[in-house]
PAVEXKOL-114799 format. One record per residue (C-alpha): residue number from 1; residue in three letters; x, y, z. Coordinates in Angstrom, 3 decimals, decimal comma. Layout:
N
+-----+------+----------+----------+----------+
|  nr | rest |       px |       py |       pz |
+-----+------+----------+----------+----------+
| NUM |  ALA |        X |        Y |        Z |
...
+-----+------+----------+----------+----------+
This chain:
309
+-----+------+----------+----------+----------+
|  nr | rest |       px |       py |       pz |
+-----+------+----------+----------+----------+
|   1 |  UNK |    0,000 |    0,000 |    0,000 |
|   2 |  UNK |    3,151 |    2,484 |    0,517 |
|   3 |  UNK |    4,405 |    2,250 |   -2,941 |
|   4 |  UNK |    1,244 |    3,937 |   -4,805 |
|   5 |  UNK |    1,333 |    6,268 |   -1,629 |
|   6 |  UNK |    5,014 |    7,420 |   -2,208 |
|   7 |  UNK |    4,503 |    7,738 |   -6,322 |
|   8 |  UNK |    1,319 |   10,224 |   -5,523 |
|   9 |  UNK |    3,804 |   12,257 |   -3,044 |
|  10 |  UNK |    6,299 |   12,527 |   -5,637 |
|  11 |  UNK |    4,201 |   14,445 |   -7,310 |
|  12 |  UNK |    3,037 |   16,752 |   -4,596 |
|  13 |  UNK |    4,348 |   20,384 |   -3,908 |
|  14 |  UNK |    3,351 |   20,549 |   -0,646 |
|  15 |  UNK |    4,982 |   17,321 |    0,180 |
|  16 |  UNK |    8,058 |   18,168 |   -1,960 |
|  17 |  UNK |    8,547 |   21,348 |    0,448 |
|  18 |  UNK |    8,489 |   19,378 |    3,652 |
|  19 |  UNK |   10,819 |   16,485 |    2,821 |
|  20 |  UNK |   13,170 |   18,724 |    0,814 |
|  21 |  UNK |   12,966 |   21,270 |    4,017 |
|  22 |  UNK |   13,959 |   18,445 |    6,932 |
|  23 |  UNK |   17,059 |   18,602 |    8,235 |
|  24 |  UNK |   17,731 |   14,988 |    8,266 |
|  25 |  UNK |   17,320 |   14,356 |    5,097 |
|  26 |  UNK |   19,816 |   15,250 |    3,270 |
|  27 |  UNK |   22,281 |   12,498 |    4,709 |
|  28 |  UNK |   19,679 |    9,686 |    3,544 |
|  29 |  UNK |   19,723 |   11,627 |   -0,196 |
|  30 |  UNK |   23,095 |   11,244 |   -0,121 |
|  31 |  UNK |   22,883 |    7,713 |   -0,204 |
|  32 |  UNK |   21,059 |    7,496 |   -3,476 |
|  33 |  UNK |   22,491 |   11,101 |   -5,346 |
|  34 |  UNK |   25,571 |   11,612 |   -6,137 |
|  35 |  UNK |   25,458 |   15,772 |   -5,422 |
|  36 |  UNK |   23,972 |   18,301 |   -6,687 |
|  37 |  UNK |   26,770 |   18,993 |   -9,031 |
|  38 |  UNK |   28,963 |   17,719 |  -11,930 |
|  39 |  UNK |   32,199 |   18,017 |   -9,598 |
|  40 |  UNK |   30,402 |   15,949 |   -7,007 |
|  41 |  UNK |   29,168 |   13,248 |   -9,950 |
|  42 |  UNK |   32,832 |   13,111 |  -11,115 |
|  43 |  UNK |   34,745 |   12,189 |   -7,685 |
|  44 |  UNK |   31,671 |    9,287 |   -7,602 |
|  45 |  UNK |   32,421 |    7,948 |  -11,125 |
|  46 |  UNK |   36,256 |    7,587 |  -10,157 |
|  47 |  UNK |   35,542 |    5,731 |   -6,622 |
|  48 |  UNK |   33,611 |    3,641 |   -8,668 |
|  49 |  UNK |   35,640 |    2,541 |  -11,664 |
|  50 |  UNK |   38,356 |    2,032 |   -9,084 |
|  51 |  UNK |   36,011 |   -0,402 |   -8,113 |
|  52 |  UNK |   35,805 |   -2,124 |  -11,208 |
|  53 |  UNK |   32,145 |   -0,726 |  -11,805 |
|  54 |  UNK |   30,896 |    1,120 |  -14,228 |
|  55 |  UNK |   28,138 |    3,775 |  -14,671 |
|  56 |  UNK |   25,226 |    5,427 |  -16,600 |
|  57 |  UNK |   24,948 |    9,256 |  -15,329 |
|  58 |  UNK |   21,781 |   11,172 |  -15,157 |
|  59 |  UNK |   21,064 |   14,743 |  -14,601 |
|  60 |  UNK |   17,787 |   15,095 |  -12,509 |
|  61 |  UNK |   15,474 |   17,674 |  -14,008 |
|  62 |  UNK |   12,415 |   15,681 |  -16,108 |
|  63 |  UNK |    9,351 |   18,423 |  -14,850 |
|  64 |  UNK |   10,101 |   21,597 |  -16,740 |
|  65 |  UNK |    7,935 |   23,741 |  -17,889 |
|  66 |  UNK |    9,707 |   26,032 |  -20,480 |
|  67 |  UNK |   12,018 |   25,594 |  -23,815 |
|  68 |  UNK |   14,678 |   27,187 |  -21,682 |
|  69 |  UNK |   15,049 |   24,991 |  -19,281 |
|  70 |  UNK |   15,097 |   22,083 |  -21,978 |
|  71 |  UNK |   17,996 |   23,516 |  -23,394 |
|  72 |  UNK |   19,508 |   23,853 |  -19,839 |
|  73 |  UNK |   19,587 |   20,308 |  -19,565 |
|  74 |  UNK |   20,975 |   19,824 |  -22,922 |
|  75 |  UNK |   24,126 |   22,180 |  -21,924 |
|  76 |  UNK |   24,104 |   20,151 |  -18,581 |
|  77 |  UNK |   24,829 |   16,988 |  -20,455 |
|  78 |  UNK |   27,302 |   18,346 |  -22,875 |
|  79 |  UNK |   29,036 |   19,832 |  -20,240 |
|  80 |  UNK |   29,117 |   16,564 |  -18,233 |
|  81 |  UNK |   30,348 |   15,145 |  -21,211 |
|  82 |  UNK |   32,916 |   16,782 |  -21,791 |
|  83 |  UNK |   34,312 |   16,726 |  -18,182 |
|  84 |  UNK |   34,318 |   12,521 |  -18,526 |
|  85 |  UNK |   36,479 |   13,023 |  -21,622 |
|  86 |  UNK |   38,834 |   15,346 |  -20,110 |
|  87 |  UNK |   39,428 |   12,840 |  -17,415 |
|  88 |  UNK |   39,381 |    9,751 |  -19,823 |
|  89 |  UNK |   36,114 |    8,343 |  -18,179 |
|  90 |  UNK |   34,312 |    7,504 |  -21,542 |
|  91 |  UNK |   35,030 |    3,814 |  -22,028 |
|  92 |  UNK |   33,859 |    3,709 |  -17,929 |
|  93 |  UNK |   30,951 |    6,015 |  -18,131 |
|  94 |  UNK |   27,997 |    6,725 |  -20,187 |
|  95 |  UNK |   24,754 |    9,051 |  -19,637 |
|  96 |  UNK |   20,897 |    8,624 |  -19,077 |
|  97 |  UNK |   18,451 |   10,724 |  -20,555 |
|  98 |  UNK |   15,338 |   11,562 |  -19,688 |
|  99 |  UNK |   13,078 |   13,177 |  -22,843 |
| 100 |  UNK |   11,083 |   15,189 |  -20,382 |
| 101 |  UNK |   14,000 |   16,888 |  -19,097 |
| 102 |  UNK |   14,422 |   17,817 |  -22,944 |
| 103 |  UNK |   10,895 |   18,857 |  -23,362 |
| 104 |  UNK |    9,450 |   15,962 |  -24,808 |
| 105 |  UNK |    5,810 |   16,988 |  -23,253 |
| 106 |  UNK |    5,701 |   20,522 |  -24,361 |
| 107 |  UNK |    4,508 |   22,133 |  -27,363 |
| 108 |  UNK |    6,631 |   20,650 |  -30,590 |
| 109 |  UNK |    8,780 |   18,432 |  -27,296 |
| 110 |  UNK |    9,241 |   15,837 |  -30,372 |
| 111 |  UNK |   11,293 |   17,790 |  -32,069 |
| 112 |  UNK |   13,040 |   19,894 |  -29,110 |
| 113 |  UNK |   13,675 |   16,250 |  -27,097 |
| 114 |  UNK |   15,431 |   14,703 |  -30,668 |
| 115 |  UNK |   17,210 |   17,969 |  -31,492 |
| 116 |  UNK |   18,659 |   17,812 |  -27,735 |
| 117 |  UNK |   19,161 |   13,843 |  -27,761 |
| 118 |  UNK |   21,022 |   14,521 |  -31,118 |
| 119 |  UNK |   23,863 |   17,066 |  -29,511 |
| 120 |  UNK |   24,378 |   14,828 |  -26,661 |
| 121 |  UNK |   24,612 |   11,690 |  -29,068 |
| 122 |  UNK |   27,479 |   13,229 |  -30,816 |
| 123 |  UNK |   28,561 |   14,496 |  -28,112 |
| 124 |  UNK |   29,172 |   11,241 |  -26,831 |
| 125 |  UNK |   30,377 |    9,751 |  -30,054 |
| 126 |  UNK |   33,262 |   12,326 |  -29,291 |
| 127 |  UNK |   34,572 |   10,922 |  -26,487 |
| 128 |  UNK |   33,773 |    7,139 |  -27,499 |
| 129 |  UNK |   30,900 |    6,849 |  -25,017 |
| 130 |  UNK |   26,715 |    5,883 |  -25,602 |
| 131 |  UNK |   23,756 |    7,442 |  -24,434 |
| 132 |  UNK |   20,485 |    5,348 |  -23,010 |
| 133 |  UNK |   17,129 |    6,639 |  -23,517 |
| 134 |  UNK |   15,116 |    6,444 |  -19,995 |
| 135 |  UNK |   11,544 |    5,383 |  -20,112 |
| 136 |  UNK |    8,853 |    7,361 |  -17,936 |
| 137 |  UNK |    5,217 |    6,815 |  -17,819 |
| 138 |  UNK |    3,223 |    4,646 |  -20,186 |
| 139 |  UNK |    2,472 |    7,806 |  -22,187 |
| 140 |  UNK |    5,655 |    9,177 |  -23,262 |
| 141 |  UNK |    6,188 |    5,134 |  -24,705 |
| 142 |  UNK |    5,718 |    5,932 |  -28,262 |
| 143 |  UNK |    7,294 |    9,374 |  -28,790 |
| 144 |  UNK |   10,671 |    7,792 |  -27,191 |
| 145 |  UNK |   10,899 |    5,012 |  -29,193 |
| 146 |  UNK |   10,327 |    6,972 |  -31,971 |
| 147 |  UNK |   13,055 |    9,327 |  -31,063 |
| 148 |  UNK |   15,251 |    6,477 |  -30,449 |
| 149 |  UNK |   14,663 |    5,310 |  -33,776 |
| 150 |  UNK |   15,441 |    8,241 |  -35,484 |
| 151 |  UNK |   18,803 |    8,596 |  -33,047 |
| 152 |  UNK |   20,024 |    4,963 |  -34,216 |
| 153 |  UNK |   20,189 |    6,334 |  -37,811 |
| 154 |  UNK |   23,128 |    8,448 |  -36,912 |
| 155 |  UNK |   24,080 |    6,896 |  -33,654 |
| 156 |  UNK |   23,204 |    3,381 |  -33,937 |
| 157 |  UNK |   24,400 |    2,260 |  -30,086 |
| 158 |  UNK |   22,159 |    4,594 |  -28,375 |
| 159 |  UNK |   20,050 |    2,415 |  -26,026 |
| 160 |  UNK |   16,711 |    2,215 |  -24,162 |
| 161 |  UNK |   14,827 |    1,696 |  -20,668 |
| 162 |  UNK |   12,142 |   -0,704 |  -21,100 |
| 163 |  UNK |    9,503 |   -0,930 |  -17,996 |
| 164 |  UNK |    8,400 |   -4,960 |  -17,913 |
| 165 |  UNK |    5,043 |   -3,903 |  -16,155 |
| 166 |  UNK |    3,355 |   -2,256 |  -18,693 |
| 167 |  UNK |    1,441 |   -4,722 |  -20,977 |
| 168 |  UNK |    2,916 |   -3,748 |  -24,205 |
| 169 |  UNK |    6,749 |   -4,340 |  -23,286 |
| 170 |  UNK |    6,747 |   -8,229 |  -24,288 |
| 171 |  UNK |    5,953 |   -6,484 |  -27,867 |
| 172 |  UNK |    8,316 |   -4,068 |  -27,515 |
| 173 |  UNK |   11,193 |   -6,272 |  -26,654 |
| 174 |  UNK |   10,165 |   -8,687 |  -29,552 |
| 175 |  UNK |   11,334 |   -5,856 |  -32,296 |
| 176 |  UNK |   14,166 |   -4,507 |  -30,084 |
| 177 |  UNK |   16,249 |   -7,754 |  -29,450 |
| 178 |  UNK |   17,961 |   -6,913 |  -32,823 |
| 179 |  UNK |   21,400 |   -6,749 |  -33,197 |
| 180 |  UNK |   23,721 |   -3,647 |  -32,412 |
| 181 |  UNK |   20,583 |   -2,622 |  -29,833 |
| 182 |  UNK |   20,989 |   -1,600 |  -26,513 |
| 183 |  UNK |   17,853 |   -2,675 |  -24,114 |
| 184 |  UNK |   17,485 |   -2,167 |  -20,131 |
| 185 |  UNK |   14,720 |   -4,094 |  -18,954 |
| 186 |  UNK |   13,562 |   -2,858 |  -15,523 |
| 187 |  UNK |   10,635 |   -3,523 |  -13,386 |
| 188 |  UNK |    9,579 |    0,236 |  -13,805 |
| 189 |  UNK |    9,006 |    2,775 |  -10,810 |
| 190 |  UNK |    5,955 |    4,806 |  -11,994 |
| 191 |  UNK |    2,192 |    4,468 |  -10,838 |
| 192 |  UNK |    0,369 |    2,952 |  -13,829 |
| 193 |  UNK |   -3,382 |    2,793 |  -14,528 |
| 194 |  UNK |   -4,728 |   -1,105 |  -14,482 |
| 195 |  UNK |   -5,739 |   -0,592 |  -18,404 |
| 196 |  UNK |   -1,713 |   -0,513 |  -19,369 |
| 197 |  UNK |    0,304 |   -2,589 |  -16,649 |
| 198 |  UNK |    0,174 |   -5,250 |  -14,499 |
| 199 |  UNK |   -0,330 |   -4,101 |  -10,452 |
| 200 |  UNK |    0,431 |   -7,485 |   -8,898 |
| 201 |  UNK |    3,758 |   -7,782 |   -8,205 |
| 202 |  UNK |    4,178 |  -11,498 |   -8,856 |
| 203 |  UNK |    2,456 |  -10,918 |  -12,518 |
| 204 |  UNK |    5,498 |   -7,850 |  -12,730 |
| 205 |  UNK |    8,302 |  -10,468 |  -11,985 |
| 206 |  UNK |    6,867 |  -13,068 |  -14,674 |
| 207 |  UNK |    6,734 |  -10,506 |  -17,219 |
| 208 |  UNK |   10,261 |   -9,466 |  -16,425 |
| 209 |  UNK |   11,028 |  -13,341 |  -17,027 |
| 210 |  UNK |    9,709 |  -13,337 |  -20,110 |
| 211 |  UNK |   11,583 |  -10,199 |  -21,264 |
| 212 |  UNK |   14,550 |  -11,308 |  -19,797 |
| 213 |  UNK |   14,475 |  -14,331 |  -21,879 |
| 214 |  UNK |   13,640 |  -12,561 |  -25,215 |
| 215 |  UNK |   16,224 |  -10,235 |  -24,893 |
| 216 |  UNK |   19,188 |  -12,961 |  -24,165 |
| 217 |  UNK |   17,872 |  -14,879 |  -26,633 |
| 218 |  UNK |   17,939 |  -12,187 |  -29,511 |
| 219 |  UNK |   21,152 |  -10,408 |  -30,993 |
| 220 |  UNK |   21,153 |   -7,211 |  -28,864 |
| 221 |  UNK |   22,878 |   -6,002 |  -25,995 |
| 222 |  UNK |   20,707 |   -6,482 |  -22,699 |
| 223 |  UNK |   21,194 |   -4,489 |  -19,277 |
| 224 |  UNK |   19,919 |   -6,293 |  -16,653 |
| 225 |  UNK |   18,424 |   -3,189 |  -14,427 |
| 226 |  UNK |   17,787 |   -5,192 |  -11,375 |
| 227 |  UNK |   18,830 |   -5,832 |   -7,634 |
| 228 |  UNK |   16,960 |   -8,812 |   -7,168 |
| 229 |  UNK |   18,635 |  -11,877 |   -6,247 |
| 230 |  UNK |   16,306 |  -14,203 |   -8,444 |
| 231 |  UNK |   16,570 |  -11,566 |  -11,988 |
| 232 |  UNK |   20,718 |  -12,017 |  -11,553 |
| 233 |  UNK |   20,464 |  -15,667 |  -10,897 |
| 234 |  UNK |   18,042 |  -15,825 |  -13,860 |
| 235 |  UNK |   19,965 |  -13,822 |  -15,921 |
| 236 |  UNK |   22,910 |  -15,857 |  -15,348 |
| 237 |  UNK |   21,234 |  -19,123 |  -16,315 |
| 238 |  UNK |   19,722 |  -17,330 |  -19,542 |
| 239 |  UNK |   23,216 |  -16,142 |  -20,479 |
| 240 |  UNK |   24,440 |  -19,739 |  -20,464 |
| 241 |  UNK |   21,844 |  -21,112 |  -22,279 |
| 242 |  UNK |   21,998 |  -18,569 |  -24,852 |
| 243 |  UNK |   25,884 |  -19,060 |  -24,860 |
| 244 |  UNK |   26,520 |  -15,354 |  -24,431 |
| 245 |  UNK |   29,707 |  -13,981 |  -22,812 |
| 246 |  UNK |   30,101 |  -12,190 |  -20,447 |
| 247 |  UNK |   31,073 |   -9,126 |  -22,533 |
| 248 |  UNK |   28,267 |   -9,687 |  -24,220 |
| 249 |  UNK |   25,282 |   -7,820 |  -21,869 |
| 250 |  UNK |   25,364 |   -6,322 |  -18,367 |
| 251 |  UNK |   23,795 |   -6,232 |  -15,242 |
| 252 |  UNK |   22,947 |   -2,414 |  -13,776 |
| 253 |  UNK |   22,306 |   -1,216 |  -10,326 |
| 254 |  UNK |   21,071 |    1,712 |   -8,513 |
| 255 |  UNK |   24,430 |    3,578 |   -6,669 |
| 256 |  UNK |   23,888 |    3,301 |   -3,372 |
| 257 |  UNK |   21,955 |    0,151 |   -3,372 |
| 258 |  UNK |   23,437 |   -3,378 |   -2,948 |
| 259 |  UNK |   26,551 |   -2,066 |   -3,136 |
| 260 |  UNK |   28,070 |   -5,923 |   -2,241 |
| 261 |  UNK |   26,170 |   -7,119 |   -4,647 |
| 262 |  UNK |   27,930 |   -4,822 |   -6,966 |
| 263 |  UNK |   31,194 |   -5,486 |   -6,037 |
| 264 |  UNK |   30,512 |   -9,388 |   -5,884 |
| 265 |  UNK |   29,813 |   -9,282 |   -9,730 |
| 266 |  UNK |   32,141 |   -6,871 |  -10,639 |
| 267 |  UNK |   34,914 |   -8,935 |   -9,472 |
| 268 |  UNK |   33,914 |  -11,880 |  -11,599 |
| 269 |  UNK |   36,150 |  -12,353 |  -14,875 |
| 270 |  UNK |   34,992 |  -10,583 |  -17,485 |
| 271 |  UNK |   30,949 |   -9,208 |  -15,781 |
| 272 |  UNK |   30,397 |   -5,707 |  -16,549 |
| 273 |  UNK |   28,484 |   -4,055 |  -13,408 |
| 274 |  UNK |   27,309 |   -0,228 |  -14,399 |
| 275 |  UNK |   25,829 |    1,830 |  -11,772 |
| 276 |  UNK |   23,148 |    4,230 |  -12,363 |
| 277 |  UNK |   24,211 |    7,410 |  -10,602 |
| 278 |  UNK |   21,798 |   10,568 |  -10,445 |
| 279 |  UNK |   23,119 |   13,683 |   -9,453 |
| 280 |  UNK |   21,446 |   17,558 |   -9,851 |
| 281 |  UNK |   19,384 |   19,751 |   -6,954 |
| 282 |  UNK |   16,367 |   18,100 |   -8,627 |
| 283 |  UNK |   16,230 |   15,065 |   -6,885 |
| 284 |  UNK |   12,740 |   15,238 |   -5,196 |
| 285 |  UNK |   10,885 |   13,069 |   -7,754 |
| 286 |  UNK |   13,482 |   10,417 |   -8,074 |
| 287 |  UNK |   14,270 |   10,036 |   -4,564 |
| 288 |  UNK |   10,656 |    9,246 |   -4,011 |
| 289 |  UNK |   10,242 |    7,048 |   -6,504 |
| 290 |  UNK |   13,450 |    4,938 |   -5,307 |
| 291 |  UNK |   11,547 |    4,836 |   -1,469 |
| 292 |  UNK |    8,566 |    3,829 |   -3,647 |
| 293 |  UNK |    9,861 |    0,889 |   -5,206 |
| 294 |  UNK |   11,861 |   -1,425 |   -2,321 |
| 295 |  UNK |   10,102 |   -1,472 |    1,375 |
| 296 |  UNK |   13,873 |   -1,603 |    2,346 |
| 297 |  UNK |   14,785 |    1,711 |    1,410 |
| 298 |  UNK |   12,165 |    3,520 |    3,114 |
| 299 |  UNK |   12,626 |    1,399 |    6,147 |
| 300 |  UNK |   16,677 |    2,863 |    6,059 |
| 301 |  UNK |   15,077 |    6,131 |    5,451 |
| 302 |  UNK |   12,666 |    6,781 |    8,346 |
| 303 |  UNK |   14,995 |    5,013 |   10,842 |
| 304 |  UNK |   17,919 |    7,628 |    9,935 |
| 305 |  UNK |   15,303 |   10,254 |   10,695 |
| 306 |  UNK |   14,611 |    8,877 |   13,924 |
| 307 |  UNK |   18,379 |    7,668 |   14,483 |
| 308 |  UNK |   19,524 |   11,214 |   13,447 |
| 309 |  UNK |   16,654 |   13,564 |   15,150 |
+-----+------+----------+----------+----------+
């Protein structure tokens, strides 16, 4: 009953200003963003690959309002970009994007999102590096698919989120599983209506199964975006039957959760391990969303308020 709970409050102002307002909890933040900015997202990025992980960067800022702010996120990219070349971080890290925080929903956001996808795609290319296309809610489905469509024609390894609890993802899968495509499969984190995804959470994990198995079976890259023990073990089995190697697909992770687990794979020969790091002052939305989705972390959330008060 928490989970639909937390996704409503993400969305609330009023709750927004009173979590983003306590003192205590800014420490627990810290857990799951890396900073508020790109010097902060850096230092992460090296502890990590010192680590032997790698990681997928995103900006925070999907809810904006104006073409200004679109094109603030663009330049927030680029410049991120260009820091990870300057240090030599491009064959370690590569960035997220979110097509809202490139005005995908406002007026002409088709074109604004591609022609700000584009610049950060080259970008990219520049410094030998990819760019994955997040998913959001069931609506924005078809307009980023069809922006990563028109992406792979120039930049053929840009990749894709793909949320196994909406209905139509088993399709979706089925004509991305090509080769030289780049597919996350995750459970997804947003509150959908009953008439587009599954709300059981046992039908969820069987239709991450299936997707699972479609995508190791096809000629594409997969990400495995999970930090459940019975997805890795799954996708470990899959990967053997399919023959794959190791190089061949990737498991990601949220920073700052499982961190073991991380490690643990990391340090087998040859698994690639990529962290998904967020970092920006607009955390408010994901943060929820991340206490939405695992019991656990909202458990290690309220005790540090109580712990810490």
């Amino acid at each position: 009953m928490l989970g639909p709970l937390l996704l409503a409050a993400s969305g609330s102002d009023r709750i927004r200003r009173f979590v983003s307002g306590a003192p205590m909890t800014r420490p627990v933040v810290d857990r799951f963003i890396a900073g508020d900015a790109l010097p902060d997202a850096l230092a992460t990025v090296r502890a990590l690959a010192a680590r032997g992980i790698d990681v997928t960067l995103d900006h925070l800022g999907e809810d904006i309002t104006e073409v200004s702010q679109a094109h603030r996120s663009r330049d927030a990219y680029l410049a991120l970009l260009d820091a990870l070349g300057a240090e030599g971080l491009g064959d370690r890290a590569e960035v997220s994007v979110k097509l809202s925080a490139f005005g995908q929903s406002l007026p002409g956001g088709r074109r604004l999102a591609l022609e700000g996808a584009r610049a950060v795609c080259a970008k990219a290319a520049e410094i030998g590096t990819t760019v994955t296309l997040d998913m959001e809610d069931h609506t924005t489905v078809d307009s980023t698919l069809a922006i990563l469509a028109e992406l792979r024609r120039d930049f053929p390894r840009t990749g894709v989120a793909v949320q196994a609890a909406l209905f139509r993802t088993e399709q979706d899968v089925r004509a991305l599983a090509s080769s030289g495509s780049r597919v996350r499969l995750v459970k997804g984190a947003y509150k959908e209506p009953a008439s587009v995804a599954h709300q059981r959470r046992q039908d969820v994990d069987r239709a991450y199964a299936r997707c699972l198995n479609t995508l190791m079976a096809g000629e594409g890259y997969p990400m495995v975006g999970s930090h459940d023990p019975r997805v890795i073990d799954l996708a470990l089995k899959l990967a053997e039957r399919y023959g794959r190697a190791p190089d061949s697909y990737e498991f990601q992770m949220l920073y700052g959760i499982r961190d073991g687990e991380q490690r643990r794979l990391a340090a087998e020969e040859g698994r690639r391990v990529r962290a998904y790091i967020p970092y920006g002052s607009d955390w408010y939305g994901y943060f929820m969303r991340r206490l939405a989705e695992r019991p656990a972390n909202l458990a290690f959330f309220l005790r540090s308020l109580l712990t810490r008060a």
